[in-house]
C-alpha angles and dihedrals in degrees: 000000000000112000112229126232127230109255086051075058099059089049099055097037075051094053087042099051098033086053094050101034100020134259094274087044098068134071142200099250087056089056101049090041086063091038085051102222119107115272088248085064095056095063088062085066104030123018095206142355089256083061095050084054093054089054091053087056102049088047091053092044095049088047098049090042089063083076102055118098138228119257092249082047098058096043088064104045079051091077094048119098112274099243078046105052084039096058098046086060090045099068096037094069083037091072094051090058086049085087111077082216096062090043078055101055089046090048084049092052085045101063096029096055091089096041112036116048088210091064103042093054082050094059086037093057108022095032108039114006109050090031086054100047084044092056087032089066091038094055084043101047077049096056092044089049086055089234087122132031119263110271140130099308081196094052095038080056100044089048088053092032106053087036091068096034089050088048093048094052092052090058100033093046114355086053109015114159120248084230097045090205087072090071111118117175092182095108087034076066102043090050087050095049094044083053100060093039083060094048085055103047082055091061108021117129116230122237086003113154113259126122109264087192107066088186088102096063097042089050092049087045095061087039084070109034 
């Protein structure tokens, strides 16, 4: 096993005491007490908390963006059929939260987003906004295909969107388990998923002319990886 090095220690002591006391609660010198080196040593990794903050950030961007495809990408699973396509992105940011310290970071967003402007800019763009205009364009390329019926794309996103935020704040904060390694967002997901398949079977368009079979993509997809 890799041994870590201190400063990956502080990050993820960091990660561990922001996400139970809060993100202003915290010092420097706690951090470096549970880490186990003396608070002057900390500064050679991490000039200041904010930067340890910035770090947090970074870490949660690179690993969500594992799960964006690419354009060609999209234009296929755009053919798939939507419960389909949904479910392929789906696990695909399952297995993010698979990590307790990204369940964490998302805990720690969660209960900062009243208290500390940073991360509350950081909810309002990487949370809402961008997640929003990305659903926004997906309920739209589905309309212009003719899979769904013609509506507001920005209401049809808000109304998935906020359901499953709303969903993973009740299990990362409103339940969050005591042991924290208990968590299991398995059925957060399935209640997410079973959501937007009832928004769609609100607005699905009968006979329309998507594949029903997604074999073909997945067997073009290993043709070309």
């Amino acid at each position: 096993m890799e041994k870590i090095t201190t400063k990956e220690k502080i990050f993820n002591v960091a990660i561990d005491l922001f996400s139970k006391k809060g993100y202003d609660q915290v010092s420097m010198r706690e951090i470096a007490t549970e880490v186990g080196i003396k608070e002057a040593s900390i500064y050679y990794h991490y000039s200041k908390k904010e930067d340890i903050l910035d770090s947090i950030f970074e870490y949660f961007i690179n690993r969500m963006s594992v799960t964006e495809s690419s354009e060609e990408q999209m234009d296929q699973l755009l053919n798939i059929s939507p419960n389909k396509l949904y479910h392929f992105g789906s696990e695909s940011v399952k297995h993010q939260f698979s990590s307790l310290k990204m369940i964490k970071i998302l805990r720690l967003i969660f209960i900062e987003v009243y208290h500390n402007d940073k991360i509350r800019k950081f909810f309002i763009d990487e949370l809402l906004k961008d997640p929003i205009e990305f659903w926004t364009l997906l309920f739209k390329n589905f309309m212009d295909k003719k899979i769904i019926k013609p509506s507001n794309p920005k209401e049809l996103a808000e109304n998935y969107y906020t359901f499953g935020m709303f969903k993973m704040f009740e299990a990362v904060v409103l339940n969050f388990p005591d042991d924290s390694k208990k968590i299991d967002l398995d059925p957060i997901f399935d209640k997410i998923e079973d959501h937007f398949n009832f928004i769609m079977d609100s607005v699905i368009i009968e006979n329309n002319n998507i594949i029903n079979d997604d074999e073909s993509y997945y067997e073009n997809s290993n043709r070309g990886g």
